[in-house]
Backbone bond lengths (Angstrom), bond angles and torsions (degrees), N, CA, C in turn:
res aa  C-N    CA-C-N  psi(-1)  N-CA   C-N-CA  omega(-1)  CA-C   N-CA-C  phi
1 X - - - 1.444 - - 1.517 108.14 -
2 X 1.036 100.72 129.42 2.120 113.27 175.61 1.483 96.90 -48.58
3 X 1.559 103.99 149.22 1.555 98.63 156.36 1.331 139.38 -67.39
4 X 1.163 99.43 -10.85 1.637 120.13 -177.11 1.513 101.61 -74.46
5 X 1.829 125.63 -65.10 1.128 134.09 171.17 1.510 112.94 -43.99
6 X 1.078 123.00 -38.04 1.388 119.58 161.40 1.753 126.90 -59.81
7 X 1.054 124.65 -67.25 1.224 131.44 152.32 1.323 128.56 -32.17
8 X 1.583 132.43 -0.94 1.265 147.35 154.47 1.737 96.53 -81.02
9 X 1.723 93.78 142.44 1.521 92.13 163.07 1.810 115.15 -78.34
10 X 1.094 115.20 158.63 1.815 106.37 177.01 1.405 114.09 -43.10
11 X 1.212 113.44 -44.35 1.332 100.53 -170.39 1.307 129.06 -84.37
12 X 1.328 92.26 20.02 1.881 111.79 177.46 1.499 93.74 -98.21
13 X 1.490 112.27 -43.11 1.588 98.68 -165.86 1.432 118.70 -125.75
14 X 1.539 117.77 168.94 1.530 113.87 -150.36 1.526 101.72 -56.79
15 X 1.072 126.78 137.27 1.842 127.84 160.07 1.170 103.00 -115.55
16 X 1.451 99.93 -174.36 1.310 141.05 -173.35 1.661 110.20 -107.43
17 X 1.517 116.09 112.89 1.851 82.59 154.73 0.998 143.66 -144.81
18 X 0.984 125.53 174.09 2.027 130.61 -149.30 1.261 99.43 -51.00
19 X 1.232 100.14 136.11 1.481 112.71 167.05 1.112 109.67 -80.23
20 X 1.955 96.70 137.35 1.240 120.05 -173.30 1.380 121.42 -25.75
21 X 1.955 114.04 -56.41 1.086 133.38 -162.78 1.800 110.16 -53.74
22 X 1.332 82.54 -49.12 2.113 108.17 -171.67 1.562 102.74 -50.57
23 X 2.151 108.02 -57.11 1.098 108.31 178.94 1.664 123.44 -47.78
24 X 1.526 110.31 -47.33 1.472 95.80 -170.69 1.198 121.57 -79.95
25 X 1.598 123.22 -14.64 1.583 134.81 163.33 1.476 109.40 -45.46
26 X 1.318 105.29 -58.71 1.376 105.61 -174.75 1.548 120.95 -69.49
27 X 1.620 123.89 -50.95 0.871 126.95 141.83 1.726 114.14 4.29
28 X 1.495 106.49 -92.94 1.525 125.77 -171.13 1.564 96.11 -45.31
29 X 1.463 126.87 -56.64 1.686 119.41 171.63 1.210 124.69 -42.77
30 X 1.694 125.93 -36.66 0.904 127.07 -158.39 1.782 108.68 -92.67
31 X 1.906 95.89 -2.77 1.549 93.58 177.43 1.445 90.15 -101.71
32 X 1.231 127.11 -7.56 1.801 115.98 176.32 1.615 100.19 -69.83
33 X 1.404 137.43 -51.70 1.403 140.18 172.14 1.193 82.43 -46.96
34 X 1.275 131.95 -122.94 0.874 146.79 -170.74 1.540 117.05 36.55
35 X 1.276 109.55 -61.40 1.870 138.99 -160.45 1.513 99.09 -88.40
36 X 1.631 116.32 -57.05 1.203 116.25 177.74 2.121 112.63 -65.31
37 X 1.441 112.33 -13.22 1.260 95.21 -173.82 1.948 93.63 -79.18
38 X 1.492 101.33 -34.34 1.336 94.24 -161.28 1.700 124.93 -84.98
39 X 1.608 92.46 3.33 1.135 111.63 167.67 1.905 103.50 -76.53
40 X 1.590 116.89 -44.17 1.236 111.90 -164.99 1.838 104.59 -74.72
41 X 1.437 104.55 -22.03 1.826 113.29 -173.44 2.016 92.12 -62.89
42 X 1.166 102.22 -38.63 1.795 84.53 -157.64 1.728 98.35 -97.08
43 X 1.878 116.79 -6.16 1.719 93.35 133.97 0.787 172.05 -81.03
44 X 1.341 107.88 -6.11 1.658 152.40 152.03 1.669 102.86 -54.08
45 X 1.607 119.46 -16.98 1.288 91.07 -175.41 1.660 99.41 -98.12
46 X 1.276 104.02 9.88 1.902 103.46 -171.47 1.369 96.86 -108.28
47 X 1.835 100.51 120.88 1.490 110.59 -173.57 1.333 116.64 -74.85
48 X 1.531 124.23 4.18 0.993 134.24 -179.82 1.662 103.50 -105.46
49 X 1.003 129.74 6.54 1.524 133.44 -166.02 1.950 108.06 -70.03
50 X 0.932 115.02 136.80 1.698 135.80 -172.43 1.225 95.32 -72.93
51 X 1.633 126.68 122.70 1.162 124.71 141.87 1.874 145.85 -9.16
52 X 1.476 93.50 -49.31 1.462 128.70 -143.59 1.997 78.79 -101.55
53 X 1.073 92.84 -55.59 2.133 84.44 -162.65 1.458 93.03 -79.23
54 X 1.437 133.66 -4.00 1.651 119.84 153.60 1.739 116.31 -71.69
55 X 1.253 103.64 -36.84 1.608 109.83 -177.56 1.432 91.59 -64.71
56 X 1.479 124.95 -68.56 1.476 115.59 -172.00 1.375 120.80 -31.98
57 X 1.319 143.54 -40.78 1.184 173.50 -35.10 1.544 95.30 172.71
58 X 1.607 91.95 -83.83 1.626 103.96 -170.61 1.656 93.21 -69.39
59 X 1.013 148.14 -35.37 1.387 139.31 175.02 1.613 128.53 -57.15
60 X 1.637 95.16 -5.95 1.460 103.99 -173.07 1.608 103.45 -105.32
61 X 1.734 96.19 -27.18 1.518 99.25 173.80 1.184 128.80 -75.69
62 X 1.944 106.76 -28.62 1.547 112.77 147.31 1.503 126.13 -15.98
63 X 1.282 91.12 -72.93 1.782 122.67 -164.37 1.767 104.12 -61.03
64 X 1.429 99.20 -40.88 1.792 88.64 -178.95 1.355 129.57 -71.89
65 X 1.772 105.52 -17.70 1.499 125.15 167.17 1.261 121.33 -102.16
66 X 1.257 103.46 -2.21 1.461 90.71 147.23 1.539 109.05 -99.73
67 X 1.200 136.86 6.60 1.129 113.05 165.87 1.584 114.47 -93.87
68 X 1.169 105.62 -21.21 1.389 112.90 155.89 1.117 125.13 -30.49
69 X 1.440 114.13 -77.98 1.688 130.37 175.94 1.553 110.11 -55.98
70 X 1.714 111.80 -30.29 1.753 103.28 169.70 1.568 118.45 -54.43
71 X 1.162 115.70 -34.80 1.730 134.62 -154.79 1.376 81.21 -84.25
72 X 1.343 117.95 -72.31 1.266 110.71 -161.57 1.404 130.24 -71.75
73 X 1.146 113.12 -14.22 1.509 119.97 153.70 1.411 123.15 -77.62
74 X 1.289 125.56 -13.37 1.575 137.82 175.76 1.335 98.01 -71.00
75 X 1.502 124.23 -66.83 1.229 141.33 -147.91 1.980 90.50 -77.02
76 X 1.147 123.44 -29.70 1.359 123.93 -151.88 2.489 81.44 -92.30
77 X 0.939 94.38 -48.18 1.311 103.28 -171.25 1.898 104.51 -53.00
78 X 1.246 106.87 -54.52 1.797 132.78 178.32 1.247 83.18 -51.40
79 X 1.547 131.75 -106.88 1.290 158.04 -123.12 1.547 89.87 -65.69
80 X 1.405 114.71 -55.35 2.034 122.15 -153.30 1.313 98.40 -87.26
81 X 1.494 92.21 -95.37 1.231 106.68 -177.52 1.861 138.85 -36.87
82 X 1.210 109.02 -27.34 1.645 120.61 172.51 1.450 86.93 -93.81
83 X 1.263 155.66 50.47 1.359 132.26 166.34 1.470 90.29 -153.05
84 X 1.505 135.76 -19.33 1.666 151.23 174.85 1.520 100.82 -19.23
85 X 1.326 98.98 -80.44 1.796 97.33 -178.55 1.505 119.97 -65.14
86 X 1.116 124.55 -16.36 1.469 105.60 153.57 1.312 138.85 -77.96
87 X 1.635 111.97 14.61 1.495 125.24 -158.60 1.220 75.15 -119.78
88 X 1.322 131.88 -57.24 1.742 137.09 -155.61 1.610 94.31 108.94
89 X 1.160 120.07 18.60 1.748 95.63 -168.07 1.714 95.76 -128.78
90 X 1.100 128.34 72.26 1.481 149.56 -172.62 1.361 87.22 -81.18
91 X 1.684 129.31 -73.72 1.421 120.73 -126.94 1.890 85.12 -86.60
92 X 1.207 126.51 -40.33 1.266 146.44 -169.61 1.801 91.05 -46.07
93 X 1.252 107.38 -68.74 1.253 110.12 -176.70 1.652 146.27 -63.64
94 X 1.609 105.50 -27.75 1.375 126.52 138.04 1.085 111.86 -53.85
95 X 1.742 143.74 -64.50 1.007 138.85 172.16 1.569 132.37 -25.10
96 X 1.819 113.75 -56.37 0.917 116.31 156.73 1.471 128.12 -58.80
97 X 1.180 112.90 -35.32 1.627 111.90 -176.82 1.382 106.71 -68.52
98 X 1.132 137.36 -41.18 1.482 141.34 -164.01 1.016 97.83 -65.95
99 X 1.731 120.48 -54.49 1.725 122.13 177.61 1.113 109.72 -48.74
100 X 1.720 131.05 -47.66 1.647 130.03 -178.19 1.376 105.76 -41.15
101 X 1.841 116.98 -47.03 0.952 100.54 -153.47 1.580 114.21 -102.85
102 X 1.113 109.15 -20.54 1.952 101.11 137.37 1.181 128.37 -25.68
103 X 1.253 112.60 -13.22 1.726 89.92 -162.77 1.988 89.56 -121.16
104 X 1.371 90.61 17.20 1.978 88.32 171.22 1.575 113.53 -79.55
């Protein structure tokens, strides 16, 4: 991707978008975080609260965003990326992905 095409916000310039399937997978993960963060917010409010079942906690919220980012990189890989050379937009599209994944 040009630097220029980058430097537009998305919704200035042509995209791609998530497949349906990817969206609601992730979606549904992102209400499993979701539950487990707010499960860990109202143990934090008990001054008696265990070290160990907060770590469990945040380790579960780990796990749901990363399954997040699995889905959505599956679906982005399926949908985009295996279809690149039939668009003509190969280097554009590696480009962006490499940047996504810089920013882990």
């Amino acid at each position: 991707m040009t630097k220029a095409a980058r430097e537009k916000p998305s919704s200035e310039r042509e995209h791609l978008c998530m497949p349906d399937d990817a969206r609601k997978r992730a979606t549904r993960r992102i209400a499993i975080a979701k539950g487990h963060l707010e499960s860990i917010a109202r143990m934090l409010e008990d001054p008696h609260v265990y070290c160990v079942d907060v770590l469990v906690q945040l380790k579960a919220v780990q796990g749901a965003l990363g399954g997040v980012g699995e889905v959505v990189l599956r679906g982005h890989l399926e949908a985009h990326v295996a279809t690149a050379a039939t668009r003509g937009d190969t280097p554009e599209i590696v480009d962006e992905l490499m940047d996504a994944i810089r920013l882990r």
